[in-house]
C-alpha positions as CSV (number, residue, x, y, z in Angstrom):
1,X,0.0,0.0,0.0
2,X,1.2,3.6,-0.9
3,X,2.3,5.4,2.0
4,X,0.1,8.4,2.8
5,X,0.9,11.5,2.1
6,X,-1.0,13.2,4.5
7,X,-3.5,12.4,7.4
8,X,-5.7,13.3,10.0
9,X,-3.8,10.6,12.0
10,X,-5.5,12.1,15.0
11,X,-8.5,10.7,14.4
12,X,-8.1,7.6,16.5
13,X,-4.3,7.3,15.7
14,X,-2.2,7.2,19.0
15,X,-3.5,4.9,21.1
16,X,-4.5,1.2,21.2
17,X,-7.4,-0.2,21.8
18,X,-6.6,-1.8,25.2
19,X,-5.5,1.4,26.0
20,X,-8.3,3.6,24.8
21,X,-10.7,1.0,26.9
22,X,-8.7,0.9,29.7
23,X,-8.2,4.9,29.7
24,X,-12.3,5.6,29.7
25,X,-12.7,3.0,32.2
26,X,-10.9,4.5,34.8
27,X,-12.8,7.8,34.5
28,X,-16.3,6.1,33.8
29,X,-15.5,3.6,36.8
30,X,-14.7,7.3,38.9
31,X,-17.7,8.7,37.2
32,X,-19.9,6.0,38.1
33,X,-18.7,5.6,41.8
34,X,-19.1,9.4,42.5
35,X,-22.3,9.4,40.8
36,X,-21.4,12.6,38.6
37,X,-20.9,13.3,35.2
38,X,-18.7,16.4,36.0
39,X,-16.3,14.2,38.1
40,X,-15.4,12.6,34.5
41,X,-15.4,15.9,32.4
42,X,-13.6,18.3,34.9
43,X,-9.7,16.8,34.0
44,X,-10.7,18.7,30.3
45,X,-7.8,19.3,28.9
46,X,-6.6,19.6,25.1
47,X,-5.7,16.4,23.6
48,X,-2.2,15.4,23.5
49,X,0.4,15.9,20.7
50,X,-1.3,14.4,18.0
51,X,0.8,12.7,15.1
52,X,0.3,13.7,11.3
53,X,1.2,11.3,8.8
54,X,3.3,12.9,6.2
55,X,6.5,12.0,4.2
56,X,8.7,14.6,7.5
57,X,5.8,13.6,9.8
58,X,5.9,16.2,13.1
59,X,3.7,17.4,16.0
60,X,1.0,18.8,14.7
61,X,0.9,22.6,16.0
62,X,-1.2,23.6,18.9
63,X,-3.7,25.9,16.8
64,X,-5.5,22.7,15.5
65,X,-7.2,22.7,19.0
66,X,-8.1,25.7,19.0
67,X,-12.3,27.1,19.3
68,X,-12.6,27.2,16.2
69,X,-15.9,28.8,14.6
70,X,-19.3,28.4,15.8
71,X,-21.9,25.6,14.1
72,X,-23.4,28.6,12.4
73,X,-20.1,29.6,9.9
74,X,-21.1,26.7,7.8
75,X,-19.7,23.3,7.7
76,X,-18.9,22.0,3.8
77,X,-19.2,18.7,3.2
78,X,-19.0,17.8,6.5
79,X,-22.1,15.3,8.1
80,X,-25.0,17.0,9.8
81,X,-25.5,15.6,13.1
82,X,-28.5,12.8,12.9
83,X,-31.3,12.7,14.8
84,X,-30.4,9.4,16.7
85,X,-31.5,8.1,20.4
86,X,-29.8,4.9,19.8
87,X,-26.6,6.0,21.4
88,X,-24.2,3.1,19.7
89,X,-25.8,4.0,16.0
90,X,-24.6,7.4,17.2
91,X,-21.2,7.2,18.1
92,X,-20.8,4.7,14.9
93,X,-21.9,8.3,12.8
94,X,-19.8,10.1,15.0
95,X,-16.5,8.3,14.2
96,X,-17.6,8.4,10.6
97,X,-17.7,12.0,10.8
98,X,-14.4,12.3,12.6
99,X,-12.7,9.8,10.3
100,X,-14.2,11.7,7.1
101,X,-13.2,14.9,5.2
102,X,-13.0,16.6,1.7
103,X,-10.0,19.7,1.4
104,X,-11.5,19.8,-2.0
105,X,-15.0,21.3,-1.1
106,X,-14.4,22.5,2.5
107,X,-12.5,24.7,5.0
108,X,-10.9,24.2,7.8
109,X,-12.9,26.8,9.1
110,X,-16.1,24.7,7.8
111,X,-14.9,21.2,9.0
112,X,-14.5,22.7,12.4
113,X,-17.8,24.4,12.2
114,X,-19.4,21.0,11.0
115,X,-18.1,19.0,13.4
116,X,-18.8,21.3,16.4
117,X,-22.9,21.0,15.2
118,X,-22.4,17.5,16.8
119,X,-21.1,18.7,20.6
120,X,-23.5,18.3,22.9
121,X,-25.3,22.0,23.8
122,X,-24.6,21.0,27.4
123,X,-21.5,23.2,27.8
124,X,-20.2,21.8,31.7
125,X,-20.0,18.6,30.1
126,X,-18.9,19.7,26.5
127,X,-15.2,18.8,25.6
128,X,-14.8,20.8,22.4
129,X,-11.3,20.9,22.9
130,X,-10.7,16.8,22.3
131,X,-12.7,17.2,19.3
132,X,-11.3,20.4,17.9
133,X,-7.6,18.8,18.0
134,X,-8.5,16.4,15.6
135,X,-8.3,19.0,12.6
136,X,-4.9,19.6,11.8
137,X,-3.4,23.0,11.7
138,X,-4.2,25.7,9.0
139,X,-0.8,25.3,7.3
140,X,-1.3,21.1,6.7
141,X,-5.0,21.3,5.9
142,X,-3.8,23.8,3.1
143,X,-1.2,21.3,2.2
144,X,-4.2,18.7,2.2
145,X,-5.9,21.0,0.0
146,X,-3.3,21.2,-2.8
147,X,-3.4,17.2,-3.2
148,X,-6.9,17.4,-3.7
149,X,-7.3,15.0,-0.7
150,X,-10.9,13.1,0.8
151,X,-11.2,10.3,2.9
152,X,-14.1,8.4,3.3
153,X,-14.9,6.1,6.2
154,X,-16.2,2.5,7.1
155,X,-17.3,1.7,10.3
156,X,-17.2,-2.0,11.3
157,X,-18.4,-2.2,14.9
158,X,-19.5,-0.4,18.2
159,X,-19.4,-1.5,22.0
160,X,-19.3,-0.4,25.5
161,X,-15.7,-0.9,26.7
162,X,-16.2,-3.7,29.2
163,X,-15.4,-2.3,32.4
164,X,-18.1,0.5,31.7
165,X,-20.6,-2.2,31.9
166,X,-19.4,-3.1,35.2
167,X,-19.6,-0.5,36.4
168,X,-23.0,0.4,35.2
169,X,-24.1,-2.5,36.3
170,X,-22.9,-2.0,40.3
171,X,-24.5,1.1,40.4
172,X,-26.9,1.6,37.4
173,X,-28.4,5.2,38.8
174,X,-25.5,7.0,38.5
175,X,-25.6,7.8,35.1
176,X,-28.7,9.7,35.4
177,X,-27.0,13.0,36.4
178,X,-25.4,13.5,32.6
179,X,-26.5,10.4,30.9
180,X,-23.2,10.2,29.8
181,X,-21.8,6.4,28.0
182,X,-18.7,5.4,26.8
183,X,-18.5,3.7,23.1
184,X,-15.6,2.0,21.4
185,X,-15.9,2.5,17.5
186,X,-13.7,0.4,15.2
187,X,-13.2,0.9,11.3
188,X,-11.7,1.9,8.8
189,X,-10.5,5.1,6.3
190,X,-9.9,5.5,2.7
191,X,-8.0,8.1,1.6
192,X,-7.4,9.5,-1.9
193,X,-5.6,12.5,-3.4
194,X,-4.4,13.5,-6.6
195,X,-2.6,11.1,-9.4
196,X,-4.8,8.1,-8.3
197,X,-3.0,8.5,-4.9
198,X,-4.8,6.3,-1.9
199,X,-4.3,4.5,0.8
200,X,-6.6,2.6,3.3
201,X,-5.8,2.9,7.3
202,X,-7.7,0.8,10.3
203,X,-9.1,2.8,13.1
204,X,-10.7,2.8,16.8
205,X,-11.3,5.4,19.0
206,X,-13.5,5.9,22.2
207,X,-16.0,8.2,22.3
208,X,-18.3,10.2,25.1
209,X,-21.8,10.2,24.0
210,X,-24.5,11.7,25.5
211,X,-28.1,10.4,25.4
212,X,-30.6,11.9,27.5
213,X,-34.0,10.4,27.6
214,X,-36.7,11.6,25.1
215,X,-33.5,13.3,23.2
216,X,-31.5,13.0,20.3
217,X,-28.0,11.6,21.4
218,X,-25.3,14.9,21.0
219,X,-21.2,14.1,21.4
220,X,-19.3,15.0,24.5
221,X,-15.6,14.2,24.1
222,X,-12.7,12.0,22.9
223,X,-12.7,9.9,26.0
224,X,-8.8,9.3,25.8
225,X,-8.3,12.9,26.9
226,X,-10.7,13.0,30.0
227,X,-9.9,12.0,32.8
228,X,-11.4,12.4,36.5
């Protein structure tokens, strides 16, 4: 397989899937015991130094996590969020969005705006930050840009991590404050870019969803980068 050119290797790059599990586990399992949502939202922090592919491959800069416009700036090509209460149907469309782009018909400006339509409106919970750090900085997205690059994404299963249904199950009411799950998405993402370039990469990431009752589901965080 070609080697990539260029990626948004954040996007569940970084971490293995033990890992990931065993990360949102330990601040579910804290979350679950204190029974509070905020306990497991309040180490919000930007993610760490995220990797992008490329042939000199460096940190990505810090401005990719930055606030990035409002919902309202619009959002391209990107996914609108769905009107889902089936929170595992929702995190699989939410790693589909995080694992898809198109430099060719949007901004960065627009992929942040689109993505941010998916964080939940609940903003003591709301991890935009995690999210946010996925993009990668203006310079590299314009870099994107000028190979014409898209990726397109496949997801191939959802689950709770395991130890988040133990400890839902030792103490089932305290999710009621935020309503707040833990989902494991694996995949994978094709990407293409100019001169038939493209290249096919697996992925998993863990993500905080949030589905109140009688509501449609709304995303909270990257759960590798909370922690209680």
């Amino acid at each position: 397989m070609p080697k990539l050119p260029l990626s948004l290797s954040g996007y569940g790059l970084g971490w293995s899937t033990r890992q990931r599990v065993t990360a949102i586990a330990i601040g579910l399992a804290v979350l679950l015991a204190l029974a509070t949502a905020v306990a497991l939202l309040s180490g919000r922090t930007t993610a760490g130094d995220n990797q992008a592919a490329a042939p000199s491959s460096g940190p990505r800069s810090s401005t990719a996590a930055s606030a990035g416009p409002s919902a309202s700036a619009g959002a391209g090509s990107v996914a609108k969020p769905p009107h889902l209460a089936d929170l595992v149907a929702f995190a699989k469309a939410a790693a589909a969005l995080l694992w898809s782009y198109d430099t060719r018909t949007t901004s960065r400006d627009e992929q942040l705006a689109g993505m941010r339509a998916w964080l939940t409106s609940e903003t003591k919970y709301a991890d935009w930050s995690s999210i946010a750090a996925q993009v990668p900085d203006p310079v590299l997205w314009s870099r994107m840009a000028d190979q014409n690059q898209y990726a397109t994404a496949t997801v191939t299963e959802a689950h709770y991590p395991s130890a988040f249904k133990e400890a839902l199950a030792d103490d089932p009411s305290a999710i009621t404050q935020a309503y707040i799950y833990a989902v494991t998405v694996t995949g994978k993402q094709q990407i293409t870019w100019k001169k038939g370039g493209a290249g096919a990469e697996d992925r998993s990431i863990t993500l905080a969803v949030q589905c109140r009752p009688n509501a449609d589901c709304s995303l909270v965080a990257i759960a590798p980068s909370v922690v209680p």
